[in-house]
N, C-alpha and C positions, 0 to 999 in steps of 0.2 A: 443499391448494390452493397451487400455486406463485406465488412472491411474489420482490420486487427485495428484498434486500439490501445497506446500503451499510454497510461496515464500514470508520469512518473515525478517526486518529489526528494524535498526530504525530510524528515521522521516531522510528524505531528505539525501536516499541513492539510489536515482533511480526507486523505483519499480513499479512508472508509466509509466517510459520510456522502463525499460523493457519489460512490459505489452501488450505498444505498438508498439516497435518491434518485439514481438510475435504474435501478430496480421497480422500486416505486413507482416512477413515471409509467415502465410499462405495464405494470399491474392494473396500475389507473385505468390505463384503456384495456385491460381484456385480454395482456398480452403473456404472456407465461416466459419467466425466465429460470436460469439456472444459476446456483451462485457456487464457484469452486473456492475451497480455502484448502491451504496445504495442512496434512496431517499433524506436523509438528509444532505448531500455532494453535495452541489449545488455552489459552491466559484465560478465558471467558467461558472453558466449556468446549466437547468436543463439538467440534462442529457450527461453535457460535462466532456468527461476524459479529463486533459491535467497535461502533465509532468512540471515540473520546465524548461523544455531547450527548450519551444515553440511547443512540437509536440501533436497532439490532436487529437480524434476521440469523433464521437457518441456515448454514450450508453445505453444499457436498464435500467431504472431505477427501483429499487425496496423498498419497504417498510421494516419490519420486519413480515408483515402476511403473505406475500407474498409468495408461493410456488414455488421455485426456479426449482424444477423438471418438475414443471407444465409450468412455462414459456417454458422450452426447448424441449417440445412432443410440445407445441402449436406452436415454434418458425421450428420444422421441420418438423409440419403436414401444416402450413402455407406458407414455402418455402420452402422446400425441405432438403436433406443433410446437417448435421451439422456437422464440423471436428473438431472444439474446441470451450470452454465455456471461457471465461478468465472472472475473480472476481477483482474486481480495491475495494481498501480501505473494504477488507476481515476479519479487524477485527471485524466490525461493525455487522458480521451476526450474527445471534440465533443462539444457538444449534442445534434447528429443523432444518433449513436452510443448515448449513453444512452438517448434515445427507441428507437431499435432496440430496445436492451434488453427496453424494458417488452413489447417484439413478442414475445421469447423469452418472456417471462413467460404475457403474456394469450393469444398466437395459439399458440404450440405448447404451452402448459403445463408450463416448462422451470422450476425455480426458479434463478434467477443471483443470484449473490455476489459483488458491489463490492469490493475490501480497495483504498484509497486517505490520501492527506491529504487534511485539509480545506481549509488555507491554506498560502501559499507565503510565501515570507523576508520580504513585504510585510507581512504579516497581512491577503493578501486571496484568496478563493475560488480555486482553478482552474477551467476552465469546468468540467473533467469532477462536480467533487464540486458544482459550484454548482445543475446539473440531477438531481443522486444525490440533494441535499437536498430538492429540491422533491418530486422523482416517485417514488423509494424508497418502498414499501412499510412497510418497518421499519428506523430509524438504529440502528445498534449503536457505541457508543463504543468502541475498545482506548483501554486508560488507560495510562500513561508517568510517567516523575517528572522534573523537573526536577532540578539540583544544588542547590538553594536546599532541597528534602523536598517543595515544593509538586509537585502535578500539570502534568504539562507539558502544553499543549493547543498551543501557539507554536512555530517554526522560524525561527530566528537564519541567516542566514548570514553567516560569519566569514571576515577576513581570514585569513594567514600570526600574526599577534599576536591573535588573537582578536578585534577588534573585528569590532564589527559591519558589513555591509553593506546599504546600503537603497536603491541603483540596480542595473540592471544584467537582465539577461532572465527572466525566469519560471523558463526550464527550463533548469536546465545536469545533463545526466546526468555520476555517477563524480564523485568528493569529496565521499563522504559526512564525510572526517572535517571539512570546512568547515564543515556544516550541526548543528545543536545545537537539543536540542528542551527547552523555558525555560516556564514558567510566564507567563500575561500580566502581570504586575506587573513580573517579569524581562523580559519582549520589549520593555516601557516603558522601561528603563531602560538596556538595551543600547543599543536603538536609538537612544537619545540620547545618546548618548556616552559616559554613564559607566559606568565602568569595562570589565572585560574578559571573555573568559569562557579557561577551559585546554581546552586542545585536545586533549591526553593526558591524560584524569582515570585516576586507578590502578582498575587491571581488578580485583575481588576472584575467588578459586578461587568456584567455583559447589559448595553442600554442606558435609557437615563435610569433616572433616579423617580420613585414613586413618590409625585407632590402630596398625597391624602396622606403619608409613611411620615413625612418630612413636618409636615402642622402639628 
């Protein structure tokens, strides 16, 4: 039975790479999917998903008018069979739009998969994850860590010195290294001024270590 998926975190806990080995997997067997990203998420190119660890595909771009149900009857009255919808940077949809969704879901019997945040630098909803929570079928957490070891669930956005910022627009796409994903006891305490956060924390190699490198 095809079901809504909202696969929700916070910043730079994978859920583009997820995405795209959910893509993946269906590919592998034969299965054709569609991948939506919203119009104004262009960092890589229009139209390109790509994860933080190098992996990338094409995808459909869409606006905020955009009829997301309507792309997916035109996307399998145009090529045939559709086995899944995946949604890249899901917080960004309308209302309207997620409701579409559940169209893909209930009226073609598509299953679609959400990968979004849940909260912005505020610590409040975007609309898109605010309708994913309600209507979503099944929440799936990506989990993240803070630099404190706690789990990060929060999104800091930081000055040029790390402080915090707690005015300013909802959405500013590109700089990610601004945004910083903290723990809520840490998002309590930035956001109040104390202290700072590094903006360059040290990258460790991923893996052991190459013994033939090491001799």
């Amino acid at each position: 039975m095809a079901k809504l998926y909202f696969y929700y975190s916070a910043m730079n806990a994978g859920k583009t790479t997820t995405l795209l080995q959910s893509a993946h997997n269906y590919h592998e067997r034969g299965m054709r999917t569609l991948i939506l990203t919203p119009r104004l998420d262009d960092r890589y190119g229009a139209g390109v998903v790509k994860s933080r660890i190098g992996l990338s595909a094409r995808g459909r771009q869409f606006g905020r008018d955009d009829d997301l149900e309507a792309i997916a009857r035109d996307d399998v009255a145009r090529t045939g069979p559709l086995h899944c919808v995946l949604v890249d940077e899901a917080q960004f949809l309308s209302k309207r739009q997620v409701w579409q969704l559940t169209g893909i879901v209930d009226a073609l019997k598509i299953p679609v998969l959400a990968y979004g945040l849940r909260t912005d630098f505020r610590g409040e909803l975007f609309e898109g994850s605010q309708y994913l929570l309600a209507w979503a079928d099944n929440l799936v957490e990506i989990k993240t860590i803070c630099h404190s070891g706690r789990k990060a669930t929060m999104v800091v956005r930081v000055d040029e010195n790390g402080r915090a910022i707690t005015e300013g627009p909802q959405v500013e796409i590109g700089g990610n290294e601004r945004y910083v994903s903290v723990s809520r006891a840490e998002f309590k305490d930035i956001t109040a001024g104390h202290g700072r956060i590094e903006l360059q924390q040290a990258v460790l190699p991923l893996g052991e270590p190459d013994p033939e490198a090491a001799s």
